[in-house]
N, C-alpha and C positions, 0 to 999 in steps of 0.2 A: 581571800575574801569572796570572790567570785563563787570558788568553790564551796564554801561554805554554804551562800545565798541558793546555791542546787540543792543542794542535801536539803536545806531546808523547805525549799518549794516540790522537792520531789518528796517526802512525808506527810505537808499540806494535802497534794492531790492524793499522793494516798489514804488518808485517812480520808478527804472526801468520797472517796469511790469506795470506801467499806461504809462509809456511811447512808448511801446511794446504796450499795447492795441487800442492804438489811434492813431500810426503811420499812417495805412493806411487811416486816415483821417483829415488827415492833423492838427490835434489839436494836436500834443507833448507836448505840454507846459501845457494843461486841464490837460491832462494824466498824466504827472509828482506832478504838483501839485495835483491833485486827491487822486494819489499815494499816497503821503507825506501825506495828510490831514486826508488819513484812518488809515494809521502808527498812526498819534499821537492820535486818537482817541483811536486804541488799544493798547495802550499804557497807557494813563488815566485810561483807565480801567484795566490794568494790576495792574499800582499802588492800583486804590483804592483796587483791592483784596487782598492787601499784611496780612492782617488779617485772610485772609482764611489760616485753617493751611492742609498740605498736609492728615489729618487723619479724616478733614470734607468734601474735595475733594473727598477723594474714597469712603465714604461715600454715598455721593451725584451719586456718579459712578454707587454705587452698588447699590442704590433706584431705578434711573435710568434705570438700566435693569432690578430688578424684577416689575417693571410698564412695561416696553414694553412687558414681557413675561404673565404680568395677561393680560394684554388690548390684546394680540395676543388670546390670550386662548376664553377670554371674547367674543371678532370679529368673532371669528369661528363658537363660539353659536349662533350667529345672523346671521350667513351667509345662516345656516338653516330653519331659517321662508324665506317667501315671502315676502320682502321687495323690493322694487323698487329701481332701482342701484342709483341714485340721492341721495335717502333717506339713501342708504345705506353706501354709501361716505361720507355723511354727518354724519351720526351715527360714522364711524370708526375712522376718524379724530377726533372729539370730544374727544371718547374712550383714547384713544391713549392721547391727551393729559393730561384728567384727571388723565390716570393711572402712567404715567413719575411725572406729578406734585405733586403726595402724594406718589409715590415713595420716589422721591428725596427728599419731605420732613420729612416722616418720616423716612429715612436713615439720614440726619442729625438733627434732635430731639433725634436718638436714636444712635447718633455716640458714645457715652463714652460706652455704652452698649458692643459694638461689639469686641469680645476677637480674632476675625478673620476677616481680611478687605479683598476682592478680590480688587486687585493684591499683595497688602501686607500680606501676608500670614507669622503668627508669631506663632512658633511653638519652645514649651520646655516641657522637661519630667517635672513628678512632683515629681520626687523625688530628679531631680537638680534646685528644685526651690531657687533661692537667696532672704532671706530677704532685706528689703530694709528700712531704715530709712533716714526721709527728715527732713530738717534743717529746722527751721525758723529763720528769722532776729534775735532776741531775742540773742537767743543762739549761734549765730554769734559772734553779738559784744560783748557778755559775756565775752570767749574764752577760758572757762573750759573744753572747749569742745577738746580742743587741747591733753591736759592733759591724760583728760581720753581716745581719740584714744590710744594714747601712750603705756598705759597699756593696751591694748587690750581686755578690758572687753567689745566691742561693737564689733559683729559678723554681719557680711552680708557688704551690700553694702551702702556708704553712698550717698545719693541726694541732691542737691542742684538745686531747682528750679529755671528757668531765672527769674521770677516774683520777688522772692527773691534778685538774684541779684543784679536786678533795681532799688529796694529799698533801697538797699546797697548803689549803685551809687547815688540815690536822697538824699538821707541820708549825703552821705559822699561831695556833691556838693549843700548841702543848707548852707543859707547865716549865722545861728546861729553857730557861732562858738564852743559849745557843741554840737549840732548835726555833724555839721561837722568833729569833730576828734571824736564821736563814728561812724559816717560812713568810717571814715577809717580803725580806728583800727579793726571794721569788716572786711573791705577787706584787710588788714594785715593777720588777723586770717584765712582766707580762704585760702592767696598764702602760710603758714606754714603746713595748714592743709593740701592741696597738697603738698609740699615740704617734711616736716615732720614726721607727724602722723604714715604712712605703712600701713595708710585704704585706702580701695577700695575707690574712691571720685568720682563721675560722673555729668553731669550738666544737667538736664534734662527739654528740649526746650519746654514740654507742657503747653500752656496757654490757660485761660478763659476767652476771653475780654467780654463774659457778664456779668461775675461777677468781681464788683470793688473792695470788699476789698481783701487783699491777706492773709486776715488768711482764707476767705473763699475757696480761692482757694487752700490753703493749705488742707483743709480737705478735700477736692474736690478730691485732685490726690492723696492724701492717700486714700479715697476708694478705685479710680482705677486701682491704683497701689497693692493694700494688704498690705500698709508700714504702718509705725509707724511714730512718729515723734515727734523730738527729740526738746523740750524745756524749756524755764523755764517762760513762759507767762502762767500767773494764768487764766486766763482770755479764752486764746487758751486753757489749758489744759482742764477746763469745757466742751466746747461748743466739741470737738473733742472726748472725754469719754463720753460724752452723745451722740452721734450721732455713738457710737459704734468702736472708733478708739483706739488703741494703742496707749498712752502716754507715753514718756519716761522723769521726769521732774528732771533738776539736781538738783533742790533746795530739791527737795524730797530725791533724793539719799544722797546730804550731809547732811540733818535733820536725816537717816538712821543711817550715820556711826559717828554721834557724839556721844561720851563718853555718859555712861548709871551713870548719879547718883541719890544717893538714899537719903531721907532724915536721917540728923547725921550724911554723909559724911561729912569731914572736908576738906579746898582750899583754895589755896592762891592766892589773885587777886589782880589786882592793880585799884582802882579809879578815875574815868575820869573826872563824870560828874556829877550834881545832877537830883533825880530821881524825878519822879512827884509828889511825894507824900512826908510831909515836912518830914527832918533827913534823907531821904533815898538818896543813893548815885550809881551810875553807873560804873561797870567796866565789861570788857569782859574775856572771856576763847580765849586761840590761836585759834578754830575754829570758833571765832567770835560770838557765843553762851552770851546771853545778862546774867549780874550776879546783880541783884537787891540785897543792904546790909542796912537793917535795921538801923539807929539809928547811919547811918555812916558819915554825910554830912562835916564833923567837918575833917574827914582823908583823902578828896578830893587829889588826887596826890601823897597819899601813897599806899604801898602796906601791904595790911592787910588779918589776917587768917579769914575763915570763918565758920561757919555750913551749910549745908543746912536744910533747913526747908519744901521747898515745888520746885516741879516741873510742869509747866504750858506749854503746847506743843500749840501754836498755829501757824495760817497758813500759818503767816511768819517766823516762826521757835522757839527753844526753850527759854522759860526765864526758869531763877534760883533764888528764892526765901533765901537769906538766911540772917544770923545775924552775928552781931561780935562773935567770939569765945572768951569764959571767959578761 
């Protein structure tokens, strides 16, 4: 609304000041409309800028003036020969604007670069440096994430990027009704995680609109940020450990702190299901821990004693190999 009330007071004054330009000749009504028609022109082009973010603007700022300041330097050197003033008007203009245009472009090419923007001047000790860890979706709608705030075994600052977000909001307003309530219960998980948790939570407005997927931008503002980031996408953990980042994955931390058994421990488990392999039958450990029982298909739905035999760690977590106990 705010917005709105600008656009509209800045076409008011425009059209007054074509109005005012043209009075004394006798066309007020050119003038007004002139007014107005330049308003929405700048205006159109106000919107489409809406992508530009205020961090590739100073950017652009600061290319800006070191181009006027090489092309001043540069003109000076030429001011020296014997150049004819025609030629040499002509030479300075040129100057000038080649050196503003690869200015300002490579001030935004090399915007993520820049740990100092003039007029943004961002300034911290390093020895009050804050860690920072970023969310992805994933571990959003998870919501172990909750949990473990709780216990405060996560130190620093937590981030949640707008990109992220959005995808929340797309997620949680698409028309599959399984995506739809895991896009919720994400944004459930988020207003507990503020409410809740007693972590630091902040939301952090950096976007990439040249890059489209958002795990890529996730590893994007975890370079430039120096954070880590916190998930349990197999997939994002690769591509973000190979490119030199910080993974925090919870599916790893709970394959960490499940129970260590050895084989000839003895257990008692209840079976669920039948296993792929014929007589073998399926049942779980409370930490969800997969328990394969030999020669068992026959006690489906009971709870039986077992051995273990063998232990098999793979990359979606552990199985357990064992037999009936004689």
């Amino acid at each position: 609304m705010d917005l709105l009330f600008m656009r509209l007071l800045f076409v008011i004054i425009s059209m007054v000041i074509g109005f005012q330009a043209l009075a004394g000749a006798d066309m007020e009504i050119w003038g007004i409309l002139a007014g107005g028609f330049a308003a929405l022109i700048i205006i159109v082009l106000e919107i489409g800028m809406r992508k530009v973010s205020v961090k590739g603007l100073s950017s652009a700022v600061f290319g800006l003036i070191l181009g006027l300041i090489m092309s001043k330097l540069v003109i000076d050197a030429f001011s020296l020969a014997p150049i004819p003033a025609n030629a040499f008007s002509v030479i300075k203009v040129s100057l000038t604007l080649i050196f503003c245009y690869l200015g300002m472009v490579i001030g935004l090419r090399g915007k993520d670069e820049f740990n100092i923007i003039i007029p943004y001047v961002r300034l911290r000790r390093q020895d009050q440096s804050v860690e920072k860890i970023l969310l992805d979706t994933s571990v959003i709608i998870d919501g172990r994430i909750v949990d473990i705030c709780k216990t405060k075994f996560l130190e620093g600052k937590i981030v949640v990027p707008r990109f992220v977000l959005k995808e929340l909001q797309q997620i949680a307003d698409s028309t599959d009704p399984i995506k739809r309530q895991r896009g919720r219960r994400g944004l459930e998980i988020l207003h507990t995680l503020q409410k809740e948790s007693g972590q630091d939570i902040a939301l952090h407005e950096e976007d990439f609109p040249e890059i489209n997927e958002v795990d890529a931008k996730l590893v994007k503002m975890a370079k430039l940020l120096e954070a880590k980031i916190l998930t349990i996408d197999f997939n994002l953990n690769r591509v973000a450990t190979i490119q030199g980042i910080k993974v925090l994955n919870i599916n790893e931390l709970v394959n960490a702190l499940r129970p260590v058994v050895f084989p000839g421990e003895e257990m008692t488990v209840k079976l669920i299901k039948e296993g792929k392999e014929h007589s073998q039958a399926i049942g779980y450990l409370d930490d969800g821990t997969m328990v394969v029982v030999e020669d068992a298909r026959k006690f489906i739905g009971q709870e039986v004693k077992v051995a273990v035999t063998s232990v098999l760690q793979t990359q979606a977590g552990k199985m357990i190999f064992t037999k009936l106990h004689k």
